[in-house]
MIVEX-845252 format. One record per residue (C-alpha): x, y, z; residue number from 1. Coordinates in steps of 0.25 Angstrom, whole numbers, plus 2048, in hexadecimal, padded with zeros to 3 digits. Example, Ala and Ser with C-alpha at 12.3 -4.5 7.8 and 13.67 -1.06 7.14 Angstrom:
+-----+-----+-----+------+
:  c1 :  c2 :  c3 : resi :
+-----+-----+-----+------+
: 831 : 7EE : 81F :    1 :
: 837 : 7FC : 81D :    2 :
+-----+-----+-----+------+
END
This chain:
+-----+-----+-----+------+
:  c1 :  c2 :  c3 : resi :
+-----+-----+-----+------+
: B2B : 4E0 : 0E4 :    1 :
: B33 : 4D4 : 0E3 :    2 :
: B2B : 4C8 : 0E8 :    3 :
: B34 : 4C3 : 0F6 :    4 :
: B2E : 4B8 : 100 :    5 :
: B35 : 4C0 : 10B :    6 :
: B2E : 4CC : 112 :    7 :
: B3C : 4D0 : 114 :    8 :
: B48 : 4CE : 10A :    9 :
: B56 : 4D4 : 106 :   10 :
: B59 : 4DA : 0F8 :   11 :
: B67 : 4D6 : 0F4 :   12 :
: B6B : 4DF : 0E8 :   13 :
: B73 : 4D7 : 0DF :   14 :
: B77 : 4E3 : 0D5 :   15 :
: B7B : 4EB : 0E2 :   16 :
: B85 : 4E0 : 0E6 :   17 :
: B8A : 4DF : 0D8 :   18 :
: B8E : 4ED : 0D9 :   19 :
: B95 : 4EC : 0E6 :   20 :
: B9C : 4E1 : 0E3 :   21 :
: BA1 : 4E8 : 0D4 :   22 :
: BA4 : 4F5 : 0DD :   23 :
: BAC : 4EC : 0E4 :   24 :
: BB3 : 4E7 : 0D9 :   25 :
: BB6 : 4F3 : 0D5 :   26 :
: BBD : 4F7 : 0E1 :   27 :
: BC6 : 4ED : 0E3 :   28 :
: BCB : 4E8 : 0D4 :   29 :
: BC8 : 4DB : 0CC :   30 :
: BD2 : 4D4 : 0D5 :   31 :
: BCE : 4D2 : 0E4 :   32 :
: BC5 : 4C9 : 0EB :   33 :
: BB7 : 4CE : 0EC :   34 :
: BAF : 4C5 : 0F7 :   35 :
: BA3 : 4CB : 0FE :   36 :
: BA0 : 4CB : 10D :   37 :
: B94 : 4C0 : 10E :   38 :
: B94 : 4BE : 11D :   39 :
: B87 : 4C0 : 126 :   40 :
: B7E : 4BB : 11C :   41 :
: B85 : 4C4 : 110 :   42 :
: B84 : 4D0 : 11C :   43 :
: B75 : 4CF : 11B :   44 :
: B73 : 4CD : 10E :   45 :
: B72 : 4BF : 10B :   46 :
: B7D : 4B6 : 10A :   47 :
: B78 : 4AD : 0FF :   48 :
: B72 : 4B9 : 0F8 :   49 :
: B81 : 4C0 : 0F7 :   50 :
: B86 : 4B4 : 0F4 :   51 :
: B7F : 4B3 : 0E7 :   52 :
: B83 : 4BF : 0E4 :   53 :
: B93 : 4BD : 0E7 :   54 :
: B92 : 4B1 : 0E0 :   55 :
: B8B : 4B8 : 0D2 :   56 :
: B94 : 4C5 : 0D3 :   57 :
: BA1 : 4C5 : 0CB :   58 :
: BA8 : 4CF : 0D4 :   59 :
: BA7 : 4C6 : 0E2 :   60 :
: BB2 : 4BB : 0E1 :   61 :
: BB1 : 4B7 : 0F1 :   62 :
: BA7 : 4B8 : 0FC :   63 :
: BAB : 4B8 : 10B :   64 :
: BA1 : 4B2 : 115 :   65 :
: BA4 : 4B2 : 125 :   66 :
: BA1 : 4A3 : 128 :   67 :
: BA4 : 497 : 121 :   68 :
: B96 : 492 : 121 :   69 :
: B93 : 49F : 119 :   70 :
: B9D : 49B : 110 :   71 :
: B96 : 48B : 10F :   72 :
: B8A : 494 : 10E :   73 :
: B8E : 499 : 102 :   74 :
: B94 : 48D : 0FA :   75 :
: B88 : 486 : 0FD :   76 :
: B81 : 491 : 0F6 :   77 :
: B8A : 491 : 0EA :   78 :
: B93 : 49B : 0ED :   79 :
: BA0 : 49A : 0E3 :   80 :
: BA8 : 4A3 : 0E7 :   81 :
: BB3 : 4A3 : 0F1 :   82 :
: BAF : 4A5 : 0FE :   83 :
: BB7 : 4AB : 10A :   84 :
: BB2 : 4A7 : 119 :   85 :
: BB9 : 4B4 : 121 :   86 :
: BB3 : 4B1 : 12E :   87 :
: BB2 : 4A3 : 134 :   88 :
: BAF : 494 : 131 :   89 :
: BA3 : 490 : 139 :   90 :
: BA1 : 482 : 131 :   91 :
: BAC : 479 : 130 :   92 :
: BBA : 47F : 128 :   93 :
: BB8 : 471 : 120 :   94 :
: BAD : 47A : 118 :   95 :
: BB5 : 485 : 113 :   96 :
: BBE : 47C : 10C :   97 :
: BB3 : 472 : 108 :   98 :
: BAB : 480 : 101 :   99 :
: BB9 : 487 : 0FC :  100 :
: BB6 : 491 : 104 :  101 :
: BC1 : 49B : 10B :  102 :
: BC3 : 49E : 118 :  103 :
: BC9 : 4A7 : 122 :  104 :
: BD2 : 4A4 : 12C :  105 :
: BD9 : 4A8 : 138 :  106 :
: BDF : 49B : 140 :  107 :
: BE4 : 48D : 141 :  108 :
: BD8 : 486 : 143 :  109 :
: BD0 : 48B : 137 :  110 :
: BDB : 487 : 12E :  111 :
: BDF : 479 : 134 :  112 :
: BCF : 478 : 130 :  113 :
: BCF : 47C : 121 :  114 :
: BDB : 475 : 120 :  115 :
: BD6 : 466 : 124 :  116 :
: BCB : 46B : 11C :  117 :
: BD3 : 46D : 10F :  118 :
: BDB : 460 : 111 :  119 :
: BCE : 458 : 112 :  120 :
: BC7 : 45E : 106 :  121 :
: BD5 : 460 : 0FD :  122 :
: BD1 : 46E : 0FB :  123 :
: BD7 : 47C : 102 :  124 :
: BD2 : 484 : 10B :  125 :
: BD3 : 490 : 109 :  126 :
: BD6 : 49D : 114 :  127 :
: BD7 : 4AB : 114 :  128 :
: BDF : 4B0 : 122 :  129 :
: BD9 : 4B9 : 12A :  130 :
: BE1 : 4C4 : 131 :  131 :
: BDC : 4CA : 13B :  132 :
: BE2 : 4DA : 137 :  133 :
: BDB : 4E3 : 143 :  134 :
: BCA : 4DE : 142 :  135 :
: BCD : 4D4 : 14E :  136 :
: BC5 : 4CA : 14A :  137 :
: BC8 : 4BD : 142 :  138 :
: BD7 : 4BB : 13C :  139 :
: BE4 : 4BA : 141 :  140 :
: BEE : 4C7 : 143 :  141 :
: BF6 : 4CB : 138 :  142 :
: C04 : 4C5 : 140 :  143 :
: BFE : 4B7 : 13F :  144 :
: BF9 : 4B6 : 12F :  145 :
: C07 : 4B0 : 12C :  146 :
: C07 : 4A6 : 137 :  147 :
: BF9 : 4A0 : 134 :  148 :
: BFA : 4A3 : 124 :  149 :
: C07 : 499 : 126 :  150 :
: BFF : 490 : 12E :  151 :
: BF3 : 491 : 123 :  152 :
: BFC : 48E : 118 :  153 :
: C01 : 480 : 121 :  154 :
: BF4 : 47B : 120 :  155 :
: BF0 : 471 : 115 :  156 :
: BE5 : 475 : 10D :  157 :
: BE5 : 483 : 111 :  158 :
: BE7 : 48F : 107 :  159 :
: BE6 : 49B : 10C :  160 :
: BE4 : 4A7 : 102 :  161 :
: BDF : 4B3 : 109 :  162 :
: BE4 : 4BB : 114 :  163 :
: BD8 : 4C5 : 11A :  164 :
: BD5 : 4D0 : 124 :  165 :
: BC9 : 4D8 : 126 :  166 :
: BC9 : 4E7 : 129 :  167 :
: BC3 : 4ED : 137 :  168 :
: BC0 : 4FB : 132 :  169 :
: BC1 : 4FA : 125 :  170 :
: BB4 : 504 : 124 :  171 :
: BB8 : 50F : 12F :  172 :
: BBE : 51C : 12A :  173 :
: BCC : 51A : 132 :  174 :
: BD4 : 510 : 12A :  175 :
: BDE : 50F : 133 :  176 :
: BDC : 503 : 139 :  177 :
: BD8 : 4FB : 12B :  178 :
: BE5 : 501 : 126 :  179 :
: BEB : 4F8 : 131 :  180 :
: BE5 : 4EC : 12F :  181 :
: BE8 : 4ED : 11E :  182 :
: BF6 : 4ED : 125 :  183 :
: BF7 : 4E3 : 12E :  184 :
: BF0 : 4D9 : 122 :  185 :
: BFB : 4DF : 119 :  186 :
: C05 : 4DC : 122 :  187 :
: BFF : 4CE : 124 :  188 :
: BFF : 4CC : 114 :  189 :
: C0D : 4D1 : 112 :  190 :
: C11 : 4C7 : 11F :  191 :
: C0B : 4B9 : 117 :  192 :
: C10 : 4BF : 109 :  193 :
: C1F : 4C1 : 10E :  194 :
: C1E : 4B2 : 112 :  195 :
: C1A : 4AE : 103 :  196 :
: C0C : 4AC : 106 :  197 :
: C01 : 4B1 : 0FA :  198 :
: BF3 : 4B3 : 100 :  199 :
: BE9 : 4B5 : 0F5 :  200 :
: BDE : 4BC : 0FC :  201 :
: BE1 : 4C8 : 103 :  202 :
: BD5 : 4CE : 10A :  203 :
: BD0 : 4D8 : 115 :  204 :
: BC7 : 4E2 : 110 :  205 :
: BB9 : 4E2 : 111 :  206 :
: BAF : 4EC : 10D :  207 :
: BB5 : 4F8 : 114 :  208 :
: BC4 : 4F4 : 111 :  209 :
: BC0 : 4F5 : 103 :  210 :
: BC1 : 504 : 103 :  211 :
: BCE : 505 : 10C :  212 :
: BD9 : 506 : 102 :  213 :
: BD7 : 509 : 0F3 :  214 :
: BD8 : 4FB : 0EE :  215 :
: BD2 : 4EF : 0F9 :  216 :
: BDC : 4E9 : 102 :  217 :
: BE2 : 4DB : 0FB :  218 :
: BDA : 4D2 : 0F0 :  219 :
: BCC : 4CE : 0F8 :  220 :
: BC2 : 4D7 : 0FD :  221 :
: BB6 : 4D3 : 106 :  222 :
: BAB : 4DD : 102 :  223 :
: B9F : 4DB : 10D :  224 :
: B97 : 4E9 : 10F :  225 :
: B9C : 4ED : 104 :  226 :
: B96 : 4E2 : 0F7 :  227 :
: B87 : 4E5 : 100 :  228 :
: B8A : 4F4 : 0FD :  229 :
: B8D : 4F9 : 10B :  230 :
: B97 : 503 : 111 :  231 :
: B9F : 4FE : 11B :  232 :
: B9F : 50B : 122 :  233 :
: B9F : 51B : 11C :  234 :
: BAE : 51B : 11C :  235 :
: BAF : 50E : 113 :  236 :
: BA5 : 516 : 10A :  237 :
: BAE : 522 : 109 :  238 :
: BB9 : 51B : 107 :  239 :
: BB4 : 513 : 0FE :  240 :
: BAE : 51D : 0F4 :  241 :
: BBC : 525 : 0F5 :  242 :
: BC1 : 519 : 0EF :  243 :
: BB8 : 517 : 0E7 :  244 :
: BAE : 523 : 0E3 :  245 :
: BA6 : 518 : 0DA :  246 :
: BA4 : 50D : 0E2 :  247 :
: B95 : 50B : 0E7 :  248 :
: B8F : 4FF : 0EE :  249 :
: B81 : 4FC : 0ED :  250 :
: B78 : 4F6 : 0FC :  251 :
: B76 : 4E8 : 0F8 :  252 :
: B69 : 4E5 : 101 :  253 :
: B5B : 4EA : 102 :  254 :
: B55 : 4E6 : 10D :  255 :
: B45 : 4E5 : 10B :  256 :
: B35 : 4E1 : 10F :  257 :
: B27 : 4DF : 10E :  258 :
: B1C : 4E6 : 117 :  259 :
: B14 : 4DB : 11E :  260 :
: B0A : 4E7 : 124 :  261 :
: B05 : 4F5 : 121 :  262 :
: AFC : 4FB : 12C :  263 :
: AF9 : 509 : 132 :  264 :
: AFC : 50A : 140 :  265 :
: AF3 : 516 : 147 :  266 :
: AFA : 522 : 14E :  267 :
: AFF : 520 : 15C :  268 :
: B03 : 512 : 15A :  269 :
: B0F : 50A : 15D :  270 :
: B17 : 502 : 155 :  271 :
: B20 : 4F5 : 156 :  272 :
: B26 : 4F2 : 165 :  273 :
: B27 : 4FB : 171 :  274 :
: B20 : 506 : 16C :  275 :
: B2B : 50C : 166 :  276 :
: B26 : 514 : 15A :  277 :
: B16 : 519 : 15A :  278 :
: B0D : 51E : 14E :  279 :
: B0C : 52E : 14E :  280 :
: AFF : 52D : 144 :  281 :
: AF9 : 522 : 13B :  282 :
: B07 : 51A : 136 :  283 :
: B08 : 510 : 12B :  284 :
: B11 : 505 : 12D :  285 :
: B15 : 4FA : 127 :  286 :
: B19 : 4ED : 12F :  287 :
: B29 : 4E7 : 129 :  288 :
: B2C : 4D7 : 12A :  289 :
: B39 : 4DB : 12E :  290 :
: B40 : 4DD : 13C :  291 :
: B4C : 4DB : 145 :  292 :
: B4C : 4CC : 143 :  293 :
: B4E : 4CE : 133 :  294 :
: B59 : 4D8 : 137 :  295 :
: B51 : 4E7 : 137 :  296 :
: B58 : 4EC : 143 :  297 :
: B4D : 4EF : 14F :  298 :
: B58 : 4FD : 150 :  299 :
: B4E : 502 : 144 :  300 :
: B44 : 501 : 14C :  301 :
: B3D : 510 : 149 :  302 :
: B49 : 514 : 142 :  303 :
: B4A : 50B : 133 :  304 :
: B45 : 50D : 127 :  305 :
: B41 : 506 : 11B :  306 :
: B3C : 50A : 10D :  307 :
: B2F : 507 : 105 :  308 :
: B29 : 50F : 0FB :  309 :
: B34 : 518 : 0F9 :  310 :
: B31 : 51B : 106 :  311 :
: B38 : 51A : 115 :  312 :
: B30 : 514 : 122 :  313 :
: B34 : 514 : 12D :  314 :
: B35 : 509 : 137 :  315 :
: B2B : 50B : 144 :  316 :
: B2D : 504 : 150 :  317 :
: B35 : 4F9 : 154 :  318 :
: B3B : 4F1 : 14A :  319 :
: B34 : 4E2 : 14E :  320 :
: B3C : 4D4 : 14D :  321 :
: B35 : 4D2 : 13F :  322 :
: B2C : 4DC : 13C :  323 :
: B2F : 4EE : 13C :  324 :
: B24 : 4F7 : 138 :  325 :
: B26 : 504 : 130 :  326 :
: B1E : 511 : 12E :  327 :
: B19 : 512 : 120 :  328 :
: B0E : 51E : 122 :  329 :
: B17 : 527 : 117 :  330 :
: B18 : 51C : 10D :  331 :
: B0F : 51A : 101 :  332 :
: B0B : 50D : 0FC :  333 :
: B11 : 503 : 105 :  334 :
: B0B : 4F5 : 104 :  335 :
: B0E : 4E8 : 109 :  336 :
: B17 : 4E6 : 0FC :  337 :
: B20 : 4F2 : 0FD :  338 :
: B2D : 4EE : 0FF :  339 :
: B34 : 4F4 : 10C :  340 :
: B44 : 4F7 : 10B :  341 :
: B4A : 4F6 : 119 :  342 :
: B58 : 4F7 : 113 :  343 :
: B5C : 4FC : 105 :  344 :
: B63 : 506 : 0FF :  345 :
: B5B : 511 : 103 :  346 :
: B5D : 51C : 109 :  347 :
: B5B : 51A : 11A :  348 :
: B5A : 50B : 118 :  349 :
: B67 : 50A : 113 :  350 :
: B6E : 4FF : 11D :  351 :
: B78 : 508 : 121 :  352 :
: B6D : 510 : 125 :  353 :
: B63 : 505 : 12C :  354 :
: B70 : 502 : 133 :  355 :
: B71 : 50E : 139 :  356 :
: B64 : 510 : 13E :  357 :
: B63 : 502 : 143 :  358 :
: B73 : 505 : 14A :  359 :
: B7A : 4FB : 145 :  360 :
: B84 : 4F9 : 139 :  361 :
: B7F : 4F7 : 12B :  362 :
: B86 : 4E8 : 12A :  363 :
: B7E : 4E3 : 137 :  364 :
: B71 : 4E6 : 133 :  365 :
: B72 : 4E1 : 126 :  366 :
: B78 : 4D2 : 12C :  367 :
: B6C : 4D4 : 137 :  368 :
: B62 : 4D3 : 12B :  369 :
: B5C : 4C4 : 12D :  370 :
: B62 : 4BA : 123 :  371 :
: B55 : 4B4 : 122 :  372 :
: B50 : 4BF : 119 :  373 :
: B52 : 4BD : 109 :  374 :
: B5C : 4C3 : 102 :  375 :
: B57 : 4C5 : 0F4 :  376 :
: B62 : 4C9 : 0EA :  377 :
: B5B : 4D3 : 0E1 :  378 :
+-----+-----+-----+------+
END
């Protein structure tokens, strides 16, 4: 067993995000912008742990990060590669010139900013318009990209070189309403392109809009789900493999733990808060160093999973704020050195199915993990 301080830790495959990112090489031609999602602590799985791997792997030319300060995060680190920040600036504009890193925006104020910023440091500042195509949350309506691209291209120091959108229901078996929004950002590249204007990056599929048409949408993509080996949803899958009969993604995280007690608890007896699960005859348990606080939902309470041994035990009782206890009667051999899978790639502790269970979707459980658990890559 490898030797980790932590009674709890998280395996990052390094040779399963490798294939991902080749499969999405594959997909979408030697020419487009690859740049991975690494937003909510790289969606759970460690932010400077995926950043090492973005930075080593020949197939990821960007990242994209919501904040700025994630983006500082990541040059401070030693990050390389261009950066795109596609939410907000929550530290000073100054930054993302003074670190060359891009930014979205979508009004006056944000580029009034970048662009005093640019003049002081004789350097651009660099933009990627955001259109707001039918999500309804940051960006300005397709009508307006001309008026503020104009504006934009007023400003001293500012180059703007990508125009983006992000799909609503990219993932849902109706297309009806992405086929829409490809429209309206169509219609809104064809407007700035009749006026002259060349924009470099042209962006708006994520993970699920990668399997829309046959080819991705435009010449950068923003993989999230998709580089950590996740289906958006079973109708992404679908589509995707019609597509693409030979593409396979490979789960990036493993989620595991050490035991800190094995006892027997006598028949009759409760177990964990408010009585909630009692023993039917002599049980065997073993005590986890994991709980709600480190992000194991309390909704598996008497419902989860995990696997040791080659084996599954159950969860009995209610999942505590930092400890859960599991029946392990059936199972052979169990010291205080097995290791315990709570997520894997296993059968029933799959996160799609630990998600399920606990009734939420796969991508909140896995930013809920704790960030103050290491991330190992392996």
């Amino acid at each position: 067993m490898m030797q980790i301080a932590s009674l709890t830790w998280i395996e990052i495959n390094k040779e399963a995000f490798e294939h991902n990112a080749m499969q999405l090489r594959k997909i979408v031609g030697p020419h487009t912008i690859i740049a991975p999602v690494l937003k909510s602590n790289a969606y759970g799985h460690g932010l400077h742990q995926m950043q090492q791997l973005c930075q080593e792997n020949k197939h990821v030319d960007w990242t994209c990060v919501v904040s700025l300060s994630d983006g500082i995060t990541l040059r401070e680190k030693g990050f390389k590669k261009p950066i795109l920040v596609f939410g907000y600036c929550d530290v000073d504009p100054f930054q993302a010139v003074l670190h060359a890193i891009d930014v979205v925006a979508f009004d006056i104020h944000l580029l009034k900013a970048l662009s005093k910023a640019a003049c002081s440091l004789g350097r651009p500042a660099y933009v990627h318009i955001k259109i707001d195509t039918g999500m309804s949350r940051l960006g300005i309506f397709a009508q307006q990209v001309l008026q503020l691209y104009e504006y934009a291209d007023s400003l001293p120091g500012i180059m703007v070189r990508g125009i983006c959108s992000h799909l609503a229901r990219a993932g849902a078996q109706d297309l009806t309403i992405t086929q829409q929004q490809l429209e309206r950002f169509a219609h809104a590249i064809s407007t700035l392109e009749q006026r002259g204007y060349e924009v470099e990056y042209k962006h708006m599929a994520a993970s699920a809009g990668l399997f829309v048409t046959q080819q991705p949408a435009y010449n950068f993509v923003r993989p999230g789900r998709q580089i950590y080996g996740l289906w958006t949803s079973e109708a992404s899958k679908q589509r995707a493999h019609h597509l693409y009969p030979e593409l396979t993604i490979k789960p990036v995280m493993t989620w595991k733990c050490r035991i800190v007690q094995i006892k027997t608890i006598p028949k009759d007896q409760y177990i964990s808060y408010d009585g909630t699960y009692k023993t039917v005859a002599d049980t065997t348990v073993a005590i986890l160093p994991v709980g709600y606080y480190e992000g194991y939902s309390r909704n598996l309470s008497n419902k989860g999973l995990v696997y040791l041994n080659g084996h599954y035990a159950p969860i009995v009782g209610i999942v505590c704020m930092n400890l859960m206890v599991i029946d392990i009667t059936h199972i052979p051999d169990v010291t205080l050195d097995t290791p315990v899978i709570l997520v894997g790639d296993y059968p029933h502790i799959t996160i799609y199915e630990i998600a399920e269970r606990a009734n939420v979707v796969p991508l909140e459980f896995l930013t809920g993990i704790s960030p103050t658990i290491p991330r190992i890559v392996v």
